[in-house]
ZASE-992192 format. One record per atom (N, C-alpha, C): residue number from 1; residue in three letters; atom name; x, y, z. Coordinates in Angstrom, 1 decimal. Layout:
BEGIN
(atom NUM; Ala; CA; (X; Y; Z));
...
//
This chain:
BEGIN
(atom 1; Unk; N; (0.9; -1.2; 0.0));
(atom 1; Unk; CA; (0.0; 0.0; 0.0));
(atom 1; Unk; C; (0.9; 1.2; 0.0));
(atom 2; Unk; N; (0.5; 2.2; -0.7));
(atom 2; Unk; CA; (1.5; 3.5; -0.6));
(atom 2; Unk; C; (1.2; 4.4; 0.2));
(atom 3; Unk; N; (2.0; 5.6; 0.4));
(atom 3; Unk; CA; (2.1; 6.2; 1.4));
(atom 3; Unk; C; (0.8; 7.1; 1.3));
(atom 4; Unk; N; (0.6; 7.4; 0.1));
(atom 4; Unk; CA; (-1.0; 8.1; 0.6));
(atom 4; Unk; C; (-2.0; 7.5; 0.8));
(atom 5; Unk; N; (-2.2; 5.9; 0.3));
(atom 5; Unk; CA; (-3.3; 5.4; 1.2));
(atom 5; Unk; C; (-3.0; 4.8; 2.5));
(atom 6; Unk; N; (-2.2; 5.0; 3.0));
(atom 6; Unk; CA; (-1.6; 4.6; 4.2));
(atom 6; Unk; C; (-2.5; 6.1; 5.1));
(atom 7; Unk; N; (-1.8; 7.1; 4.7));
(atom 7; Unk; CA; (-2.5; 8.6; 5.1));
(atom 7; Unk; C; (-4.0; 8.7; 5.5));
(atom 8; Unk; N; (-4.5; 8.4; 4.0));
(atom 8; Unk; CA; (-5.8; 8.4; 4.0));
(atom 8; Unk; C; (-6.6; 7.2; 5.1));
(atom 9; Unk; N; (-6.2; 6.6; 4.5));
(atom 9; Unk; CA; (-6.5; 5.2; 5.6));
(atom 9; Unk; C; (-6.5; 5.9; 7.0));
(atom 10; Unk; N; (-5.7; 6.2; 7.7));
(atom 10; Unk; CA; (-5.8; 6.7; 8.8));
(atom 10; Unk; C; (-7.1; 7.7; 9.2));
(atom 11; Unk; N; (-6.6; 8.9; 8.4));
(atom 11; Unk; CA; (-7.3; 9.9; 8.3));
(atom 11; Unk; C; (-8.7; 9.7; 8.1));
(atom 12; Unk; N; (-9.0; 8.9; 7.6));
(atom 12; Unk; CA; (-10.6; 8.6; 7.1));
(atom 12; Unk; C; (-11.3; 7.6; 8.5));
(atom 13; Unk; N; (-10.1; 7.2; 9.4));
(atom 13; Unk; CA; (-10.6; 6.3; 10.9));
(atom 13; Unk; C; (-11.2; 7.4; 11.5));
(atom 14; Unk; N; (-10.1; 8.6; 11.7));
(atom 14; Unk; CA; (-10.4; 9.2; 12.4));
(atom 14; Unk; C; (-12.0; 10.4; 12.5));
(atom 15; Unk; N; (-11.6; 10.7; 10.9));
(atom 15; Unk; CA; (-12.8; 10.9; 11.1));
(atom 15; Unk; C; (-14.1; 9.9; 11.0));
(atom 16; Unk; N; (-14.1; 9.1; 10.8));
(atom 16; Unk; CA; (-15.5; 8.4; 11.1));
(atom 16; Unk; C; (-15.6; 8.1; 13.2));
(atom 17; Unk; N; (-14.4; 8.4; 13.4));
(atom 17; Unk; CA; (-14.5; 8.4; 14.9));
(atom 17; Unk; C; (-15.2; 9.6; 15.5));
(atom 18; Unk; N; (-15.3; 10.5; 14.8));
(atom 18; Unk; CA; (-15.4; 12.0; 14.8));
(atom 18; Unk; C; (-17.0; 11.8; 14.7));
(atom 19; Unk; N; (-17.0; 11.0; 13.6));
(atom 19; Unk; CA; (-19.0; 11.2; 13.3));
(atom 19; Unk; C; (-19.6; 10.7; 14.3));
(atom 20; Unk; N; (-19.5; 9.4; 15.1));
(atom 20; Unk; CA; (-19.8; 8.9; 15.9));
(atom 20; Unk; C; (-19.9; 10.0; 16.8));
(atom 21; Unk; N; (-18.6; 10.9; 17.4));
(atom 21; Unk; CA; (-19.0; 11.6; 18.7));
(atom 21; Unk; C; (-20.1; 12.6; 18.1));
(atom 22; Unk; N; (-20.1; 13.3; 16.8));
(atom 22; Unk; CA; (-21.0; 14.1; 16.6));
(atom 22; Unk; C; (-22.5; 13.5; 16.7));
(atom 23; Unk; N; (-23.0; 12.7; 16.0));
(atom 23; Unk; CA; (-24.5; 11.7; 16.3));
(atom 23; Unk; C; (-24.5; 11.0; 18.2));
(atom 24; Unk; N; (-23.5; 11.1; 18.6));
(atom 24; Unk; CA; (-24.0; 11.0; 20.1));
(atom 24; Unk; C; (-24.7; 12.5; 20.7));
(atom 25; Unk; N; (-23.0; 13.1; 20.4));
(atom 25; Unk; CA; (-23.7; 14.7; 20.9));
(atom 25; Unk; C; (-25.2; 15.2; 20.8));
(atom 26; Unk; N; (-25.6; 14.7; 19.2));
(atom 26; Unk; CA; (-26.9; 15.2; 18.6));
(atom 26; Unk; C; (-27.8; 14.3; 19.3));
(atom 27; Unk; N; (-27.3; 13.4; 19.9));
(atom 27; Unk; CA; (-28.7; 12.5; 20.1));
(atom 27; Unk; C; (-28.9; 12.5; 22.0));
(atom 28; Unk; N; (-28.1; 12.8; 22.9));
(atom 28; Unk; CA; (-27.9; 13.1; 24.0));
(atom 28; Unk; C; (-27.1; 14.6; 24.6));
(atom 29; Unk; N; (-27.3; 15.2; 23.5));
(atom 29; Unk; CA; (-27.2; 16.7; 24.2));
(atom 29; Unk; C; (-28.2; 17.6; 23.6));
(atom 30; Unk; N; (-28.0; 18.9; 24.3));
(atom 30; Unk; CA; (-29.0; 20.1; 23.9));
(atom 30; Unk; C; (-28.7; 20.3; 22.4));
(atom 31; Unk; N; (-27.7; 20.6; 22.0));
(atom 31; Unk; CA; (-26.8; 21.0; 20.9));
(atom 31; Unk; C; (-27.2; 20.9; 19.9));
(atom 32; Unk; N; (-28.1; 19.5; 19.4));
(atom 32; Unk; CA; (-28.4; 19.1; 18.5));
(atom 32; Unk; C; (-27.9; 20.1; 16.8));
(atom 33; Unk; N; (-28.8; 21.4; 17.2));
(atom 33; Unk; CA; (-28.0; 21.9; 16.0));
(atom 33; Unk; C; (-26.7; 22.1; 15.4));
(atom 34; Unk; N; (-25.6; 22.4; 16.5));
(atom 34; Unk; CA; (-24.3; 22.3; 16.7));
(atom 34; Unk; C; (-23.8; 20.7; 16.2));
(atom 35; Unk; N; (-23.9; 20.3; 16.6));
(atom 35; Unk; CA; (-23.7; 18.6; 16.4));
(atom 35; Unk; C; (-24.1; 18.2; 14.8));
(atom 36; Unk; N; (-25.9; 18.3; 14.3));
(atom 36; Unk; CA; (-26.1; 18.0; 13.1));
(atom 36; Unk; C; (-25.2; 19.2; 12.0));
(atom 37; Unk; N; (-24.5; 20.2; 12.5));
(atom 37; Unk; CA; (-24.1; 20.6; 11.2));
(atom 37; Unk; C; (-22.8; 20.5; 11.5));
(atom 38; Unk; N; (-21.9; 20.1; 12.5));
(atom 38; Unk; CA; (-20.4; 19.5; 12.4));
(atom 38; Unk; C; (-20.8; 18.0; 11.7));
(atom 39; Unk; N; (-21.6; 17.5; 12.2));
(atom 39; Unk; CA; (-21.7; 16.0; 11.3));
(atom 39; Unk; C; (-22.1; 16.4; 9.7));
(atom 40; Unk; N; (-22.7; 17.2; 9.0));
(atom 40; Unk; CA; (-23.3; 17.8; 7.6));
(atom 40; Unk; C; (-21.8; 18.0; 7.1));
(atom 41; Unk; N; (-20.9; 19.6; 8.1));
(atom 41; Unk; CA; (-19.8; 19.7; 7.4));
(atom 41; Unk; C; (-18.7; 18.4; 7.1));
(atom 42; Unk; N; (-19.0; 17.6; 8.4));
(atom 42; Unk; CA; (-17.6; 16.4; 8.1));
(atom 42; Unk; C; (-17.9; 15.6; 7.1));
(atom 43; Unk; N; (-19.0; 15.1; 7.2));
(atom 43; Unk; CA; (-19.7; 14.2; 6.1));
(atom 43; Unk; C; (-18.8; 15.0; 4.7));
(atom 44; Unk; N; (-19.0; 16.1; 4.2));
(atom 44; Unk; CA; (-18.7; 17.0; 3.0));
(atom 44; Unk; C; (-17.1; 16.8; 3.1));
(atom 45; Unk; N; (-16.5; 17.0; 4.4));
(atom 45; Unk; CA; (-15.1; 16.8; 3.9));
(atom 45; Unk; C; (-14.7; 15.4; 3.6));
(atom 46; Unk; N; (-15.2; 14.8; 4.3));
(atom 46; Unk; CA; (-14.7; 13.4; 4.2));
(atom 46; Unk; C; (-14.8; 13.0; 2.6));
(atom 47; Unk; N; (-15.8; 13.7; 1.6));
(atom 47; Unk; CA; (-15.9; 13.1; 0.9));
(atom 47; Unk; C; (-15.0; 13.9; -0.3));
(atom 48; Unk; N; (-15.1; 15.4; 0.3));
(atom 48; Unk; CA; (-14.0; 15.9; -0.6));
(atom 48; Unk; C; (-12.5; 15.4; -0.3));
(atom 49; Unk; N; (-11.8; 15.1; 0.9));
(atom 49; Unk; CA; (-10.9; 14.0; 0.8));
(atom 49; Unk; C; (-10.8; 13.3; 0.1));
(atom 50; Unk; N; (-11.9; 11.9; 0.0));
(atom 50; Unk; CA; (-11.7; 11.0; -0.9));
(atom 50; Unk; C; (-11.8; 10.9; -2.1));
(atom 51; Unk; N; (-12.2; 12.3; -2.6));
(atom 51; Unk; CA; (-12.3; 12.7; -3.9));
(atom 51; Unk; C; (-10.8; 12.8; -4.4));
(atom 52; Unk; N; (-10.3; 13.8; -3.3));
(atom 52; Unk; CA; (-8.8; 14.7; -3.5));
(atom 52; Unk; C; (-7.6; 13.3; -3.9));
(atom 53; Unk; N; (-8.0; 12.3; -2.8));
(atom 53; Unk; CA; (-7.3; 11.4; -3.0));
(atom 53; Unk; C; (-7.4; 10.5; -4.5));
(atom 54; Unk; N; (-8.3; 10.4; -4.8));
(atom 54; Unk; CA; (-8.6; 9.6; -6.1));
(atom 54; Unk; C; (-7.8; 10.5; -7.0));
(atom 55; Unk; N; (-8.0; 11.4; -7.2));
(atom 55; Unk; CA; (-8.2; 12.3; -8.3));
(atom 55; Unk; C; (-6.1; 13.1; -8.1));
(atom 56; Unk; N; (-5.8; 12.9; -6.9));
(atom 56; Unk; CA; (-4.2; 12.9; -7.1));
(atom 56; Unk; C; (-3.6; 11.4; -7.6));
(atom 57; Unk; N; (-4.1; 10.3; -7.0));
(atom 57; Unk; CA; (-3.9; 9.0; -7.3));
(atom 57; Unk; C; (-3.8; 9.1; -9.0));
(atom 58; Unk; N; (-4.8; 9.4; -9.6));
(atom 58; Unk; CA; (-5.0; 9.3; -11.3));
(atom 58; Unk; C; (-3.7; 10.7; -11.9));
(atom 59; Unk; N; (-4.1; 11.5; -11.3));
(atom 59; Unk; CA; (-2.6; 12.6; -11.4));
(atom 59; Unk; C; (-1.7; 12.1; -11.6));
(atom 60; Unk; N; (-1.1; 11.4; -10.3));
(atom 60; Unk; CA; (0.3; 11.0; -10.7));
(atom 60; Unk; C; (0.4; 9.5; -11.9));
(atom 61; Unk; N; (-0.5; 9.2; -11.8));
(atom 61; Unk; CA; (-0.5; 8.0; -13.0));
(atom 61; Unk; C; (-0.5; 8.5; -14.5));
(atom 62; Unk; N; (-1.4; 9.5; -14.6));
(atom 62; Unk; CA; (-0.9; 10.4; -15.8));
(atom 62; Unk; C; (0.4; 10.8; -16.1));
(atom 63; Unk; N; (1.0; 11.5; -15.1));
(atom 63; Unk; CA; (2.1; 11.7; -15.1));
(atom 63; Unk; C; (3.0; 11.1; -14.9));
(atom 64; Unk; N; (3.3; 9.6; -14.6));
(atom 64; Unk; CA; (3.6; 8.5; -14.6));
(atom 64; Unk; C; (4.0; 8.0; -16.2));
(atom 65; Unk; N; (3.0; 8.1; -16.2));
(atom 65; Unk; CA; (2.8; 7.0; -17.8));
(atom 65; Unk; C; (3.1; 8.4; -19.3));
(atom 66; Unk; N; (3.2; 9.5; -18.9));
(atom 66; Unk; CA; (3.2; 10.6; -19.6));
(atom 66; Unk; C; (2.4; 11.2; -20.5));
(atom 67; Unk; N; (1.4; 11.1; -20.1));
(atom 67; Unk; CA; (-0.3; 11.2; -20.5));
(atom 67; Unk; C; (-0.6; 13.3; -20.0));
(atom 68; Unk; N; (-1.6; 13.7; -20.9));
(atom 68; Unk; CA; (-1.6; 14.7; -20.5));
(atom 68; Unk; C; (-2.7; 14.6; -18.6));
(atom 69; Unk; N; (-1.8; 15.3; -17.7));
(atom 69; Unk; CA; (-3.0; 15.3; -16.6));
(atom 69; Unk; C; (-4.3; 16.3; -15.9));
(atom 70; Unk; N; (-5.1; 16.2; -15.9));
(atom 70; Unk; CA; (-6.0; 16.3; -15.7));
(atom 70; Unk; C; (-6.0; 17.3; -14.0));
(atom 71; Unk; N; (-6.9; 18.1; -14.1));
(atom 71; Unk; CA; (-6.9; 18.8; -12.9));
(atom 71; Unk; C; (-7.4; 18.3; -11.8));
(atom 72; Unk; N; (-7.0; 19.1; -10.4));
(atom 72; Unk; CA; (-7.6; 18.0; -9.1));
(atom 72; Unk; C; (-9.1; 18.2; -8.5));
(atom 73; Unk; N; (-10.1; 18.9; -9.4));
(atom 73; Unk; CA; (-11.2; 19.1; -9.4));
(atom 73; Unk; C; (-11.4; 20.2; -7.7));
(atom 74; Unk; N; (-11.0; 21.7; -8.5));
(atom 74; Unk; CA; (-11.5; 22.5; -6.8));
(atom 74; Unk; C; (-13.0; 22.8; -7.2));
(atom 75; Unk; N; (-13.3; 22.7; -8.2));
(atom 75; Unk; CA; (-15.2; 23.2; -8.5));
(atom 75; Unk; C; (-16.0; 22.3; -7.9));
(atom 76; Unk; N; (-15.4; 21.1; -8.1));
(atom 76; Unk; CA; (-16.4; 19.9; -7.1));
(atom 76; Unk; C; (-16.4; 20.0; -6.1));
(atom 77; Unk; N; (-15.6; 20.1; -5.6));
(atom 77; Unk; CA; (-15.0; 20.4; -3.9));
(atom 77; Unk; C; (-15.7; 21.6; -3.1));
(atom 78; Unk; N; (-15.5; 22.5; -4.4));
(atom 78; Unk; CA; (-16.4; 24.2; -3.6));
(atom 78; Unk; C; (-18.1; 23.8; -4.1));
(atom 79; Unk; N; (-18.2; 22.8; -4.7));
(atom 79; Unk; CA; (-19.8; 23.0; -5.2));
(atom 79; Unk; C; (-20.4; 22.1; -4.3));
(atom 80; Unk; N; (-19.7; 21.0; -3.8));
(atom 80; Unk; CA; (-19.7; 20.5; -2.5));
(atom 80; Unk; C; (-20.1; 20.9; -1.4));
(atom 81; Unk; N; (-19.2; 22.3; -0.8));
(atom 81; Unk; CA; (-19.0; 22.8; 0.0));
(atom 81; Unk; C; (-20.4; 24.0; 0.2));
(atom 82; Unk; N; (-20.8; 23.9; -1.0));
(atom 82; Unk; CA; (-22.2; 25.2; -1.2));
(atom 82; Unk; C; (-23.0; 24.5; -1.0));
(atom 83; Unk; N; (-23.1; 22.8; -1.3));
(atom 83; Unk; CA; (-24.3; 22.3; -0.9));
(atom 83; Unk; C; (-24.4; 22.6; 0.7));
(atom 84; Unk; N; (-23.8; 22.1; 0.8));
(atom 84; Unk; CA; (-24.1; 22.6; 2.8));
(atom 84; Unk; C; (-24.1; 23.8; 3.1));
(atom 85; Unk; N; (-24.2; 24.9; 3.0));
(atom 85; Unk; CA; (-24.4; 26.2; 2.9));
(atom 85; Unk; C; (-25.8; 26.4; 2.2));
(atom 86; Unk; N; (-25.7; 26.5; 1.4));
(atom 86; Unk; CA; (-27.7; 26.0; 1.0));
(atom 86; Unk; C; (-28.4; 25.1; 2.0));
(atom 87; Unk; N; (-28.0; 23.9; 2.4));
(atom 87; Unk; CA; (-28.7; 23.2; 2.9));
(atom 87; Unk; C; (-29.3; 24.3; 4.6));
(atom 88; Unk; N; (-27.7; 24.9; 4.8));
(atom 88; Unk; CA; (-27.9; 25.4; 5.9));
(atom 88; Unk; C; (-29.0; 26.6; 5.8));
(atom 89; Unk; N; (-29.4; 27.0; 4.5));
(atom 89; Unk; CA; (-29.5; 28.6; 4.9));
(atom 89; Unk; C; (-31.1; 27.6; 4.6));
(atom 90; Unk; N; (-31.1; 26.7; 3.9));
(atom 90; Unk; CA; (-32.8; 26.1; 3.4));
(atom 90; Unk; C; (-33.6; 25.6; 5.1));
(atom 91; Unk; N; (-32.9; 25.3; 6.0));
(atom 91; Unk; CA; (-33.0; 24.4; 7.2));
(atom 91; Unk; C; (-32.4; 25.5; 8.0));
(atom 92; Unk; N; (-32.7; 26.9; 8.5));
(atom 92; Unk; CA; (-32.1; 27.1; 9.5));
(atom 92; Unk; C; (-32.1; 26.7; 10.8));
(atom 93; Unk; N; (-33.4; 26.2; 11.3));
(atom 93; Unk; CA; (-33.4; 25.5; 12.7));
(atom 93; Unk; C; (-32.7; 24.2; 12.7));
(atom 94; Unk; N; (-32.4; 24.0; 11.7));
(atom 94; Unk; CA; (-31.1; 22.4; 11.9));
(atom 94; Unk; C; (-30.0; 22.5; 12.1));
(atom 95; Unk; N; (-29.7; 23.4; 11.0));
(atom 95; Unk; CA; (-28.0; 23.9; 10.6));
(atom 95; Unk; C; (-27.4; 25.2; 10.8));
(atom 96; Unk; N; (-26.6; 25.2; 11.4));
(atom 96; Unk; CA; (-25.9; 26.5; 11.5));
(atom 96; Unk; C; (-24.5; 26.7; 10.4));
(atom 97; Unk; N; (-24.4; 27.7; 9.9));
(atom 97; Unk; CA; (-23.5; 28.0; 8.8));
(atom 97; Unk; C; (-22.2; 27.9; 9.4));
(atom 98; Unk; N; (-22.0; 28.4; 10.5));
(atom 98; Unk; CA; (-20.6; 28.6; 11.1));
(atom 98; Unk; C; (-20.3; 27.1; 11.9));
(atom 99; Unk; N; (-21.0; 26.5; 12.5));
(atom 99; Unk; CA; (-20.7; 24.9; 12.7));
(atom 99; Unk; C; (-20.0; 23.9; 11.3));
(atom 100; Unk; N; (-20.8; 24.3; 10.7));
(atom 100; Unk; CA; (-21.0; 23.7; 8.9));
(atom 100; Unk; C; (-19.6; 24.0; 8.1));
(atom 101; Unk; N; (-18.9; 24.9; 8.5));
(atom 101; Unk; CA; (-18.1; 25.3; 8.2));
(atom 101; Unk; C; (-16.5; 25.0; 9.0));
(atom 102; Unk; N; (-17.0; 24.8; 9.9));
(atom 102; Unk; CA; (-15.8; 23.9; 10.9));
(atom 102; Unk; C; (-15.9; 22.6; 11.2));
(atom 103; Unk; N; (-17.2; 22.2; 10.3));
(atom 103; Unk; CA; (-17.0; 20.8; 10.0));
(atom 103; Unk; C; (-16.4; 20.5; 8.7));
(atom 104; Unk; N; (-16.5; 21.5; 7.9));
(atom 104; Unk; CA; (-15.9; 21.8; 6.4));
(atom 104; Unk; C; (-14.3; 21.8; 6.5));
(atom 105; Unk; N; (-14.0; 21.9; 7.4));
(atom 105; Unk; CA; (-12.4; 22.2; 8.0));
(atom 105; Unk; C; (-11.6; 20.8; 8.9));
(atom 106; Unk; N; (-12.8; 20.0; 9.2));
(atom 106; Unk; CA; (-12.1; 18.8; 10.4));
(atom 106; Unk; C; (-11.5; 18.3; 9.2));
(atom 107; Unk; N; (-11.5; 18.0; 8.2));
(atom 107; Unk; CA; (-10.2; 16.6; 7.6));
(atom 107; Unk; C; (-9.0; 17.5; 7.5));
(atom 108; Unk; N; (-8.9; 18.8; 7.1));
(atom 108; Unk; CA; (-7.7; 19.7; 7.8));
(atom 108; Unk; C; (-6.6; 19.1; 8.9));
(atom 109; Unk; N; (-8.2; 19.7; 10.1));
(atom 109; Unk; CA; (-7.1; 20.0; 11.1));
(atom 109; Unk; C; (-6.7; 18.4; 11.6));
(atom 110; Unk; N; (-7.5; 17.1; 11.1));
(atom 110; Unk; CA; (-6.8; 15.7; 11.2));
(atom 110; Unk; C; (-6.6; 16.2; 10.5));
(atom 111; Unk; N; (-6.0; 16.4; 9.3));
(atom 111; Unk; CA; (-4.4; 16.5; 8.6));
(atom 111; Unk; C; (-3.4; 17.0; 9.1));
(atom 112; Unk; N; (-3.6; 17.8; 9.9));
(atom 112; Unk; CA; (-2.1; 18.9; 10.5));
(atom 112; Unk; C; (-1.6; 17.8; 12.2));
(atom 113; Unk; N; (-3.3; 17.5; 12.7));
(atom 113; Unk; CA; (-3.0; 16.6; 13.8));
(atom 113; Unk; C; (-2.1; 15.8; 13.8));
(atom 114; Unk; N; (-2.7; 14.6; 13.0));
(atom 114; Unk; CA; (-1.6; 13.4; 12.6));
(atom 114; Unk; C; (-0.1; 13.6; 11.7));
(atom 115; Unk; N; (0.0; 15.0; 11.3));
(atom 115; Unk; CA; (1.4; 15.2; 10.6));
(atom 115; Unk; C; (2.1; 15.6; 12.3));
(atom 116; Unk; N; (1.7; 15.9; 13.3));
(atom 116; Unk; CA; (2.4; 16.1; 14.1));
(atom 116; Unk; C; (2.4; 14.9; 15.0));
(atom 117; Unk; N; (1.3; 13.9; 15.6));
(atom 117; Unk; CA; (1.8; 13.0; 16.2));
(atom 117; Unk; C; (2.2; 12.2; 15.3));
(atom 118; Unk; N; (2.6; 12.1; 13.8));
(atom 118; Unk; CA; (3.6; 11.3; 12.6));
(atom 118; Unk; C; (5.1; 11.9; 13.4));
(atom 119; Unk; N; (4.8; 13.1; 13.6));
(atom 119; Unk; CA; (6.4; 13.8; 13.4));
(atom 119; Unk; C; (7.0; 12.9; 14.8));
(atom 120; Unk; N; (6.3; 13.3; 15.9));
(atom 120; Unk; CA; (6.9; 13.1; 16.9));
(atom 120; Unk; C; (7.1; 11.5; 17.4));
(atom 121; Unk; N; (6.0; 10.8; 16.7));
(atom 121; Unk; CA; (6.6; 9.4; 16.6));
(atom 121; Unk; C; (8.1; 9.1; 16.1));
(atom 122; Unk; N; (8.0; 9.6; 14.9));
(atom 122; Unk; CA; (9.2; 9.5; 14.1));
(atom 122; Unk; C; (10.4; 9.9; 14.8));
(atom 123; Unk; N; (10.5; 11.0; 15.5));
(atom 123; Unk; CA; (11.6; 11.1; 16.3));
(atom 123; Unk; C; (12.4; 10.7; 17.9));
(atom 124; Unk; N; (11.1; 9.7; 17.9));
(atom 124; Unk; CA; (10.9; 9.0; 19.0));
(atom 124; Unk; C; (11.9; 7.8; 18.9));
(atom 125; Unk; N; (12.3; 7.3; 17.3));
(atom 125; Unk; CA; (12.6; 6.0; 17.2));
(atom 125; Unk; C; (14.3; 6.4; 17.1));
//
């Protein structure tokens, strides 16, 4: 397996670990709105991840094989990102735009997370 599905693989635990706390929160706290729109925005990243990931995957195989390559699709990604923003402004009693948006950001900040407990493993050995 290579080193970005190694990444991914990770990164995709964690956040499904992440959905679980959000659908608890919503389902045994007041918050519910808070909760259903960090779960709305992760859902959106998670999938613009696994988009990003495919779509570098075929990149470098273009460029591999020396084929012209193809772009890493940011229109999908932001047309993505508008659906939940619509959704929020269509649903205001469910969703809040600023939760939605820092759910739009968790595969981020697991990305910056695990590059630092990667780092400090690494210099552990």
């Amino acid at each position: 397996m290579n080193e970005l599905q190694q990444h991914w693989r990770r990164h995709k635990s964690y956040i499904l670990y992440l959905l679980v706390v959000y659908v608890l929160g919503w389902a045994f706290t007041p918050y519910s709105q808070a909760f259903s729109s960090l779960f709305l925005g992760t859902v959106i990243s998670l999938y613009n991840g696994w988009t990003m990931v495919r779509k570098v995957e075929r990149f470098g195989q273009a460029v591999a094989s020396g084929q012209k390559a193809r772009s890493l699709g940011m229109m999908s990604r932001m047309a993505a990102a508008a659906l939940a923003v619509f959704i929020a402004f269509r649903w205001p009693d469910q969703f809040s735009v600023g939760w939605i948006v820092l759910g739009l950001m968790t595969s981020y900040i697991v990305i910056i997370i695990d590059f630092f407990f990667q780092k400090t493993k690494g210099e552990e050995r």
